[in-house]
C-alpha beads as a LAMMPS data file, in Angstrom:
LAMMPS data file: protein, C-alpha beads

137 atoms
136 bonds

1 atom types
1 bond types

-500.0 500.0 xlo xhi
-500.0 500.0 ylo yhi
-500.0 500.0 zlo zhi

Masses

1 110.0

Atoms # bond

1 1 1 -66.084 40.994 13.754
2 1 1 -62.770 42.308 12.228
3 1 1 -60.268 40.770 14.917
4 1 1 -62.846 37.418 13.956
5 1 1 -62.108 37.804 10.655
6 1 1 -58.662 38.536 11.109
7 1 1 -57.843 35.693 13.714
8 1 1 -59.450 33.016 10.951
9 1 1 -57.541 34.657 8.165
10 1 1 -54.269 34.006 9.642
11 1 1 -55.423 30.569 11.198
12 1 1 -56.133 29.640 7.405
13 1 1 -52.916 30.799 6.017
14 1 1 -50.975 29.084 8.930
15 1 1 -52.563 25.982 8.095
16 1 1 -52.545 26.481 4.319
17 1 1 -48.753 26.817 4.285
18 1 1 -48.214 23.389 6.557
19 1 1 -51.098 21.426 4.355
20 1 1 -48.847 21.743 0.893
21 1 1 -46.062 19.490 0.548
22 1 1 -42.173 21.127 0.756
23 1 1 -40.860 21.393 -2.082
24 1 1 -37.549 19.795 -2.812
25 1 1 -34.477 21.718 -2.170
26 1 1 -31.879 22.910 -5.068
27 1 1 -28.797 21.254 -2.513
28 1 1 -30.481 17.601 -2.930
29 1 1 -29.223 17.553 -6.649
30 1 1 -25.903 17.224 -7.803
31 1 1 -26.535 18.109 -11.116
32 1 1 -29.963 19.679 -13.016
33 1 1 -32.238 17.271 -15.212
34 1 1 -30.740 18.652 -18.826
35 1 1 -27.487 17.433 -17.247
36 1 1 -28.302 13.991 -16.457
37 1 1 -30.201 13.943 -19.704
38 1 1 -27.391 14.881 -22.105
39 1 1 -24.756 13.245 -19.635
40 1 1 -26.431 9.807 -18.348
41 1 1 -23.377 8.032 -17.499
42 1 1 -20.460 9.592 -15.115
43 1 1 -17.402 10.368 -16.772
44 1 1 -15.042 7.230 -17.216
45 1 1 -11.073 7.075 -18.164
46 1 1 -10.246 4.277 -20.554
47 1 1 -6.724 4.218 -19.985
48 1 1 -4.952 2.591 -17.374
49 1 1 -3.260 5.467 -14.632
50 1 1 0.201 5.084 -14.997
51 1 1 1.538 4.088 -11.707
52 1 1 2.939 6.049 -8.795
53 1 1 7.129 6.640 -8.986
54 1 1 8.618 4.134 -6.267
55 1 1 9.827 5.995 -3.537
56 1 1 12.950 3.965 -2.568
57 1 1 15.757 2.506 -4.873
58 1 1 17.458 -0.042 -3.332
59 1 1 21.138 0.254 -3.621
60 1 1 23.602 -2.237 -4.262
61 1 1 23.857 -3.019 -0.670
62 1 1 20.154 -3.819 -0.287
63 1 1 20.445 -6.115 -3.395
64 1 1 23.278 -8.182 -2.067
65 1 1 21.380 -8.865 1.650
66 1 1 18.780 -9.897 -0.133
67 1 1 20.738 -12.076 -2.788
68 1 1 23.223 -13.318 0.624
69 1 1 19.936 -14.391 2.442
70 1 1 18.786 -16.308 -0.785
71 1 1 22.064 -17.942 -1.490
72 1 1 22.026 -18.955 2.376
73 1 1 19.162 -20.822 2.370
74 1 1 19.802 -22.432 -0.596
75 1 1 23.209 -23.350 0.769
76 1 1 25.557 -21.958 -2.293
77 1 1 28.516 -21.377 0.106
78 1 1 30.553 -19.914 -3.129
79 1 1 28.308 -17.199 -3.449
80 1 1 28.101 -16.179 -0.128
81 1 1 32.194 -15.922 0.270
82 1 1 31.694 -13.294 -2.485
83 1 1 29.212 -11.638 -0.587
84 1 1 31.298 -11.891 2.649
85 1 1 33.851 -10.303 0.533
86 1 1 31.593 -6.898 -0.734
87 1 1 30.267 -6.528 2.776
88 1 1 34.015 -5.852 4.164
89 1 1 34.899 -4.071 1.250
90 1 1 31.404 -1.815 1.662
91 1 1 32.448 -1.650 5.239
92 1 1 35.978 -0.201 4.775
93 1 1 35.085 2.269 1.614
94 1 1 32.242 3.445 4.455
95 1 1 34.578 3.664 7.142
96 1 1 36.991 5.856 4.969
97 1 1 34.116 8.271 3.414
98 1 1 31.381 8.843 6.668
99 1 1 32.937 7.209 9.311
100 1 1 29.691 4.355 9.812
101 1 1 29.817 1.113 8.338
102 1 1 26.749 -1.306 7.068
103 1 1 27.091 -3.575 10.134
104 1 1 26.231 -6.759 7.476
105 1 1 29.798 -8.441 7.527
106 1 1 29.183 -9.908 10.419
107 1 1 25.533 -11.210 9.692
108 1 1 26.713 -12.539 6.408
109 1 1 30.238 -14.289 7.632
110 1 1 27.551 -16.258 10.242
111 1 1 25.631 -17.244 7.451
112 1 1 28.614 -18.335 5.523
113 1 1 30.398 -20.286 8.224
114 1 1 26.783 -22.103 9.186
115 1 1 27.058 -20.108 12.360
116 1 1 23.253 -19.892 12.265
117 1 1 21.911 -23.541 14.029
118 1 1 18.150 -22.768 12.893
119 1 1 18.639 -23.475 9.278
120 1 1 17.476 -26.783 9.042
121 1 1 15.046 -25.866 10.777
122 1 1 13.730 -22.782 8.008
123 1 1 14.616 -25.281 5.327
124 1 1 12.614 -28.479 7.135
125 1 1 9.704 -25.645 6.986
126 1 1 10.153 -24.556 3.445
127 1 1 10.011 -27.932 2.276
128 1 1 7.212 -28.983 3.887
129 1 1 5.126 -25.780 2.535
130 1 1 6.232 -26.616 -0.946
131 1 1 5.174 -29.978 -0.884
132 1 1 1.789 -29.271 0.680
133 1 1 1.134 -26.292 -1.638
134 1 1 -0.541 -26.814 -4.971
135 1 1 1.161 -27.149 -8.010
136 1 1 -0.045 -24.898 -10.869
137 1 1 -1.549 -27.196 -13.447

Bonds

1 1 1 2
2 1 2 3
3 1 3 4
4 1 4 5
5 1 5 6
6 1 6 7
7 1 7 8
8 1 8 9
9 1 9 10
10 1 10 11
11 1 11 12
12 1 12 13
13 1 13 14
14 1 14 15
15 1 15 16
16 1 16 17
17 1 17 18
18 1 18 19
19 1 19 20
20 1 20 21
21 1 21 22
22 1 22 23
23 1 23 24
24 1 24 25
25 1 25 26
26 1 26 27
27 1 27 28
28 1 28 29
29 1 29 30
30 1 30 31
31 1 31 32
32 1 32 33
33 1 33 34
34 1 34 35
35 1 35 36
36 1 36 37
37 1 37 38
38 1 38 39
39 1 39 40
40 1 40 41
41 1 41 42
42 1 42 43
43 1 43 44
44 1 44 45
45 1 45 46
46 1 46 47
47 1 47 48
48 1 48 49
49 1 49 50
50 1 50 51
51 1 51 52
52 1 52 53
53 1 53 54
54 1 54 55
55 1 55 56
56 1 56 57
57 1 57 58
58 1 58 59
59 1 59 60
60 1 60 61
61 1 61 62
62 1 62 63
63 1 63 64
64 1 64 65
65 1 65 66
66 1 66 67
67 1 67 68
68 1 68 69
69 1 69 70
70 1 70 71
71 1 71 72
72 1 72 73
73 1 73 74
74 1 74 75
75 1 75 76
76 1 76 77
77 1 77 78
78 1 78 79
79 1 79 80
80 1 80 81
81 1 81 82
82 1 82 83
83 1 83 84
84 1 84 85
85 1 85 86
86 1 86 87
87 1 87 88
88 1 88 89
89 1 89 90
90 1 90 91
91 1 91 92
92 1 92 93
93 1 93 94
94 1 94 95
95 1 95 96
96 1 96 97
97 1 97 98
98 1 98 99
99 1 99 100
100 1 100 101
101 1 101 102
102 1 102 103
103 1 103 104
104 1 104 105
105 1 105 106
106 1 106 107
107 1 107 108
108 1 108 109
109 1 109 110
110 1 110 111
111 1 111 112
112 1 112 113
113 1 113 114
114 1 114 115
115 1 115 116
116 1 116 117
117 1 117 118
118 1 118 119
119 1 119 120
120 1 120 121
121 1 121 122
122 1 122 123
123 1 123 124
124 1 124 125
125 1 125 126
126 1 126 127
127 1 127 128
128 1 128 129
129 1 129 130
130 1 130 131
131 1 131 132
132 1 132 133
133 1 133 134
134 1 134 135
135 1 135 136
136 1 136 137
């Protein structure tokens, strides 16, 4: 009667634990329910981030490709002689300090002397994107 009594005890306890419902665990919430009470929105920063520091600062070099390639599609061959100009000059002050130059001149001179025969080309194709885009109104 004892190991009876025994065997159903345990047999009710086994099935009394897996009959009540789990509770729910302390890792399923972030925060406790005083917290999102006194706190119901998350935390929020008005002001704008000021933004990251840029990491490259184009020299005077850079500048001047960029302004040579502008002036030679826009075909202001005055402008690009002065560029042709600081290119060699960049290139000899090089040469004397490190030994390398910017290897530009020669780019530059092309696009100076119309050396390069695609242009028309580049400006047939900007044209044609200008006059099919739409104008701000």
């Amino acid at each position: 009667m004892k190991r009876t009594n025994a065997a159903l005890a345990v047999t009710f306890c086994v099935l009394a634990g897996f009959g009540a419902p789990p509770e729910r665990a302390a890792a399923q919430e972030k925060e406790s329910p005083l917290e999102r009470i006194l706190k119901p929105l998350p935390e929020y920063d008005p002001f704008d981030q000021p933004p990251s520091p840029p990491q490259f600062f184009p020299d005077e070099v850079d500048k001047r490709a960029r302004a040579a390639l502008a002036d030679s599609l826009t075909d202001r061959q005055e402008f690009l002689a002065d560029h042709v100009r600081f290119f060699a000059a960049k290139d000899a002050e090089l040469k004397k300090e490190r030994g390398t130059i910017t290897g530009l001149t020669g780019h530059v001179a092309d696009l100076s002397n119309n050396a390069i025969r695609e242009r028309e080309r580049y400006l047939a194709a900007q044209k044609k994107a200008l006059s099919a885009a739409a104008s701000p109104s």
